[in-house]
N, C-alpha and C positions, 0 to 999 in steps of 0.2 A: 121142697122147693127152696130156695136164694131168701135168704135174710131181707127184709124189706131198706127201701133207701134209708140210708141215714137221715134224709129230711121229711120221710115218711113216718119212720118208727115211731115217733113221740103220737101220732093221729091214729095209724092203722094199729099197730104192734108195741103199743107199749112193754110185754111184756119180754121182748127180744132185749140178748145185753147187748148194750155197744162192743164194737171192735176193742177198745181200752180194758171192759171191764173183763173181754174174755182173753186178751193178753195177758192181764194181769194173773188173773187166773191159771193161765195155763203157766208162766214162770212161777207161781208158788209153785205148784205139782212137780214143775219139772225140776227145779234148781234144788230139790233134796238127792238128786243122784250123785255120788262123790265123784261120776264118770264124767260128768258135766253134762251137757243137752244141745240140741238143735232143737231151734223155733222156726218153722216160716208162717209167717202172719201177713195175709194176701188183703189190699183192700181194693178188692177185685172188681165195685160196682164204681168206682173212678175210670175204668176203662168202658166199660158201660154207658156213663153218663158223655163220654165223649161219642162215642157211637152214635149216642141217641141226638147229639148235639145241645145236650138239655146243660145251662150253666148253673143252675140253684144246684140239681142232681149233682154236679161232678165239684163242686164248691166245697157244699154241706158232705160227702163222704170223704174230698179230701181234707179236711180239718178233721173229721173222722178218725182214718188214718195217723193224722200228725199227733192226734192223741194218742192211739196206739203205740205209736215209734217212741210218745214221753213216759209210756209208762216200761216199755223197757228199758228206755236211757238210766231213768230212777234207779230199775235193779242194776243196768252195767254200772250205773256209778258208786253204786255200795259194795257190788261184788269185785270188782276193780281186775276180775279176769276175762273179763265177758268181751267177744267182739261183737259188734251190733253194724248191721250195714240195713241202710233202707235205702231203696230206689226204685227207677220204673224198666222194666222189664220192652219197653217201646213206648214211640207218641203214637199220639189215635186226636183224629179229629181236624188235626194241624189247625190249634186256635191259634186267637190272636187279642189280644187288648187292645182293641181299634178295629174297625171295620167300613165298610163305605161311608157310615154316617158321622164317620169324622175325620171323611177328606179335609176337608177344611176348617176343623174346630181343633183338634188333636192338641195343639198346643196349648190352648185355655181349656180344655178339658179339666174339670176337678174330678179327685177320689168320690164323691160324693153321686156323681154323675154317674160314675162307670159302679158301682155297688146298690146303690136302691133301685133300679130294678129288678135286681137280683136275691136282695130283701123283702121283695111285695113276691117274692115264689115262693108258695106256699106246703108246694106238693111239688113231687116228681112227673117227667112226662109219660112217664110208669105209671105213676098212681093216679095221674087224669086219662088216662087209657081206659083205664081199668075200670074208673069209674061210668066214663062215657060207654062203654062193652056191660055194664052191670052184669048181676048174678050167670049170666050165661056166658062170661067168659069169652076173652078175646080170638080162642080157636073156635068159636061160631058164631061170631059177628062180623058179619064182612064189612068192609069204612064204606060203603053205599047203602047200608042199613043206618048209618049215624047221621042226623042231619045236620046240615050246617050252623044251623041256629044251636044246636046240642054243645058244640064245638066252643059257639061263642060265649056260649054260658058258663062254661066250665075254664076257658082260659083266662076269662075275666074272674071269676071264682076264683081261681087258685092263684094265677099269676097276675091279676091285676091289671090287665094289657086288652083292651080295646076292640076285636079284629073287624075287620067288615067281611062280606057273604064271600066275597073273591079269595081273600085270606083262608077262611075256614075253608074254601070247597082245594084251595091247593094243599093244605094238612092232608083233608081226604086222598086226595088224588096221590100223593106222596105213599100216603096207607097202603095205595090198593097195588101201590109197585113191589112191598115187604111182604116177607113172611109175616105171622101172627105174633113172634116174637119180638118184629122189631116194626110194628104197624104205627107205634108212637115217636117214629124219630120226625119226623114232617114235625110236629109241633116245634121241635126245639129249634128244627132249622129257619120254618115261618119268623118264628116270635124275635127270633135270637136277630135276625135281618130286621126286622120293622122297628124293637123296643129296647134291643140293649145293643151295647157297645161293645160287644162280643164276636169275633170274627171266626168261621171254622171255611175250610177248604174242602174237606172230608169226612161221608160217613165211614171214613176203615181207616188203617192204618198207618203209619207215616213217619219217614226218615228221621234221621237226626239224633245227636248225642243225648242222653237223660243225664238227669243229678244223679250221684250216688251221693251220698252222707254217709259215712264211718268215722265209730268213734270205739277206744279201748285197742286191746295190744295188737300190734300186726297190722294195723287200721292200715288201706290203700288210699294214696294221696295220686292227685294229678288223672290224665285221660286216659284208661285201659279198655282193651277190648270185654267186650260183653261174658263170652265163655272164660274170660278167668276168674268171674265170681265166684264159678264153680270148684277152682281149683283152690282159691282163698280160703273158702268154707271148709273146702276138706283139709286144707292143712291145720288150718285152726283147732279143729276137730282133730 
């Protein structure tokens, strides 16, 4: 199975290495070849946690992530031949930093506001899934076997957020629309509306230019098409 969230691992999975220490890892191994190497190092539950609408989830593995990209920068910057390119492959979720509930506050908004909610998540909408599903597993618990009170318990537990019965029974209700796989996105979309300042448009996918970051020889500057990263890599190579 999938590596647990990065804001999971320290509770469920301690014993899983972060993204960083298995980049790391895998540049010793490979940087002994005189041929030089290809890396691609995916921090694949960022696209996930937009799916899910879940903002601690996609936060905590993008810092994740950005640790990864520093511990290869480390080696491009000792090795001084290495190309290094990180970016995203597409948007998902079409967030936003604002949302209805600051129609009219946006401007006196502090950092402080828009981050502690985000602080009091404790767990992924994965990992309260999962718990609310217990030992039998979310491919035999249907969201009409989980009660609503179940719901309130565990998003106040984990995420610190309040809900009342109407709240909880739309999470359900959300559930009973997904596969088993994705039965936990309702919570992010619920909570992410009522408690943070968090705005998403979609659970799938969505337009729009991504960052690229590169750094070392060859490095692509300014706005290019998507399929030439392909072409970059392989010349570099």
């Amino acid at each position: 199975g999938p590596l647990a969230p990065e804001l999971d691992r320290p509770q469920l999975r301690s014993e899983e290495p972060s993204l960083a220490e298995m980049t790391a890892k895998a540049v010793e191994l490979l940087a002994v070849n005189p041929h030089g190497f290809l890396l691609v190092v995916e921090g694949s539950q960022i696209d996930w946690a937009c799916h899910a609408n879940d903002p601690a989830h996609l936060l905590s593995d993008l810092l994740a992530f950005d640790d990864a990209v520093q511990a290869a920068l480390d080696f491009a910057k000792r090795d001084g031949r290495t190309l290094l390119l990180a970016m995203s492959d597409h948007n998902n979720g079409g967030l936003t930093i604002g949302n209805a509930r600051t129609d009219h506050s946006y401007s006196q908004m502090k950092l402080d506001a828009l981050l502690d909610p985000l602080r009091r998540m404790r767990l992924s909408a994965t990992g309260i899934w999962d718990q609310l599903c217990g030992d039998r597993g979310r491919g035999a618990v249907k969201p009409e076997q989980i009660a609503p009170q179940d719901v309130q318990r565990a998003v106040q537990e984990y995420w610190g957020v309040d809900l009342n019965v109407n709240e909880a029974q739309q999470i359900l209700a959300i559930a009973a629309r997904q596969t088993a796989e994705s039965a936990h996105w309702g919570l992010g979309e619920v909570v992410s509306r009522k408690a943070t300042y968090i705005g998403w448009s979609t659970h799938g996918h969505t337009g729009g230019d991504v960052p690229l970051f590169a750094y070392g020889p060859g490095r692509p500057v300014g706005l290019i098409d998507g399929p030439r990263i392909g072409t970059l890599t392989a010349e570099a190579l």
